[in-house]
C-alpha positions in Angstrom: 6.6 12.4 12.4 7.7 9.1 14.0 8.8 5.9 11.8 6.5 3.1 11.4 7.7 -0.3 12.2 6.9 -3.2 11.0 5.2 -5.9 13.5 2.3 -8.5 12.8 1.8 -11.7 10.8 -1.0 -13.7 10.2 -2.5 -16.0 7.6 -6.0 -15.7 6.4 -7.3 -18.4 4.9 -10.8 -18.3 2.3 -12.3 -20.5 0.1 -8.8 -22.3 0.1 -6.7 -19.3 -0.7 -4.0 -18.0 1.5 -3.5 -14.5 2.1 -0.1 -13.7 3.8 -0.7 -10.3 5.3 2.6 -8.1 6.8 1.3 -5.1 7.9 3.2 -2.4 8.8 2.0 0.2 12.2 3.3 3.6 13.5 3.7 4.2 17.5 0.1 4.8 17.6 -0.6 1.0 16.7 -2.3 2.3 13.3 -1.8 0.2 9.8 0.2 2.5 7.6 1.6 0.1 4.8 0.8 1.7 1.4 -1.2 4.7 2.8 1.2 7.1 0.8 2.0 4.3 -1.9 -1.6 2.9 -2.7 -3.9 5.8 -2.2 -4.7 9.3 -2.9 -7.9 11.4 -1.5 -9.5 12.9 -4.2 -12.7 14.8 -5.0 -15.4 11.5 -5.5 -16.6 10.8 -9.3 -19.6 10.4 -7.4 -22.1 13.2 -7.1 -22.6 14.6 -3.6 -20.2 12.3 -2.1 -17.5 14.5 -1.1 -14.1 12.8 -1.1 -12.9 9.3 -2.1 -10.1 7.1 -2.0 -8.3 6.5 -5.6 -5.8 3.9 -7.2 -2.4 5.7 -6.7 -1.1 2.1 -8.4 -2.6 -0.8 -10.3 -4.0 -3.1 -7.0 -4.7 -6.8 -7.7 -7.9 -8.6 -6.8 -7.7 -10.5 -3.3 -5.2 -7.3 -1.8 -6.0 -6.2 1.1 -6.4 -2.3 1.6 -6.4 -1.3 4.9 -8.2 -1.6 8.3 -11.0 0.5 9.0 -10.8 1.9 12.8 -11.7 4.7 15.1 -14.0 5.0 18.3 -15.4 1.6 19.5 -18.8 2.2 20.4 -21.3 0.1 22.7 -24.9 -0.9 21.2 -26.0 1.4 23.9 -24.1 4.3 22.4 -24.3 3.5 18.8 -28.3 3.9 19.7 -28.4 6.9 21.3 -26.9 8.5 18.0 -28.5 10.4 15.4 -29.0 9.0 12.2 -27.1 11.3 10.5 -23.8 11.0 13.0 -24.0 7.2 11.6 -22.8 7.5 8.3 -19.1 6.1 9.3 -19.6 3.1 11.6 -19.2 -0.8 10.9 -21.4 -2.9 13.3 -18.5 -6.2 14.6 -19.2 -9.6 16.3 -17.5 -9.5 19.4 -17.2 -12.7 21.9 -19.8 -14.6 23.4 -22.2 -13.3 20.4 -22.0 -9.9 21.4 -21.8 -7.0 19.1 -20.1 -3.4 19.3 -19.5 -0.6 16.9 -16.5 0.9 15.4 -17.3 4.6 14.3 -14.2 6.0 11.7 -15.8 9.6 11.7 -13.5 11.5 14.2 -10.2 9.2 12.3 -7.7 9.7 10.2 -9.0 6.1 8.6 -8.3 6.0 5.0 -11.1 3.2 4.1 -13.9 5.5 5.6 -13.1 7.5 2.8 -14.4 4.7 0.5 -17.5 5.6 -1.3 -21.0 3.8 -1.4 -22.4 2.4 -4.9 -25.9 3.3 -4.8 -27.3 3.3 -8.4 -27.4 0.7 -10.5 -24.7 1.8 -12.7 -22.4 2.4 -9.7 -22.7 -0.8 -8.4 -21.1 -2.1 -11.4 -17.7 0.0 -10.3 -17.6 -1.6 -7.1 -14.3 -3.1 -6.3 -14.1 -3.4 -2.8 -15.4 -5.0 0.0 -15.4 -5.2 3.7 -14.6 -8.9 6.1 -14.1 -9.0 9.5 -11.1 -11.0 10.8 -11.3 -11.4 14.6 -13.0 -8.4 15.8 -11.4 -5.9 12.8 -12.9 -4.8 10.1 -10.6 -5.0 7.2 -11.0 -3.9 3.3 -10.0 -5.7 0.2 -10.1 -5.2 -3.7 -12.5 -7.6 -5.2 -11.0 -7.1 -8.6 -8.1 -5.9 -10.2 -7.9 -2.1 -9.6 -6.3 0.1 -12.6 -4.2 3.2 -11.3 -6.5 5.9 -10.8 -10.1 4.3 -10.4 -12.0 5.2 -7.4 -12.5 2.8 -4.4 -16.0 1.7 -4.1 -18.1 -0.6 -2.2 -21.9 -1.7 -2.2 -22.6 -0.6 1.5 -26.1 -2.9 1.2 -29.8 -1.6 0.6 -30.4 -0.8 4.5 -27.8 1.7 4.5 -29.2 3.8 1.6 -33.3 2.6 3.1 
């Protein structure tokens, strides 16, 4: 397995607070900081929904958890799927107000792996959330995160429509 190296900067900059953000890639250009270190994959607390991603460490509100990647998809292509082939894919402005698709399904990308709150009691877990920066989708902890809590995000009402 190759070493990962460290090799982009940036400040991100919300409602007047500052995230510094050093992310560390391997030679395949994917963000590996804290895969090992942050997360585990573990069978989901919620029913029927396979795996999810866990607290291997206490993870403070405002951290950000990962990018979520895989195939880039055109409109074109996204439409042409079947619904059920959708369940992975994050819909991103591009430039000049266009729009294309990224689709984590076929990846190795540890934030598809974060579950939906659908019930009214599971939305009250959720802890994450998903920004774009640029034309990345990114994920980050909207609360503190106790070691050992599952990852979960409100996907929205059209996803589960």
């Amino acid at each position: 397995m190759g070493s990962a190296w460290l090799f982009f900067f940036y400040v991100y900059i919300e409602n007047f607070f500052f995230y510094f953000f050093l992310s560390c890639y391997d030679e395949k250009g994917k963000i590996v900081a804290g895969k090992t270190k942050m997360f585990k994959v573990l069978p989901s607390t919620i029913r029927g929904a396979g795996e999810g991603l866990f607290a291997a460490k206490d993870i403070r509100k405002g951290t950000r958890l990962g990018e979520f990647y895989g195939t880039t998809l055109t409109k074109d292509e996204w439409e042409r799927m079947d619904e059920e082939a959708t369940d992975y894919i994050f819909e991103v402005d591009g430039p000049n107000r266009t729009r294309f698709y990224i689709d984590a399904a076929a990846s190795d990308c540890l934030m598809a792996k974060v579950n939906g709150a659908k019930t009214k009691r599971q939305r009250r877990l959720v802890n994450v959330e998903a920004y774009q920066y640029a034309q990345k989708i990114f994920f980050r902890a909207t609360k503190d995160v106790p070691k050992g809590a599952e990852l979960i995000m409100d996907y929205g009402d059209e996803y589960w429509g």
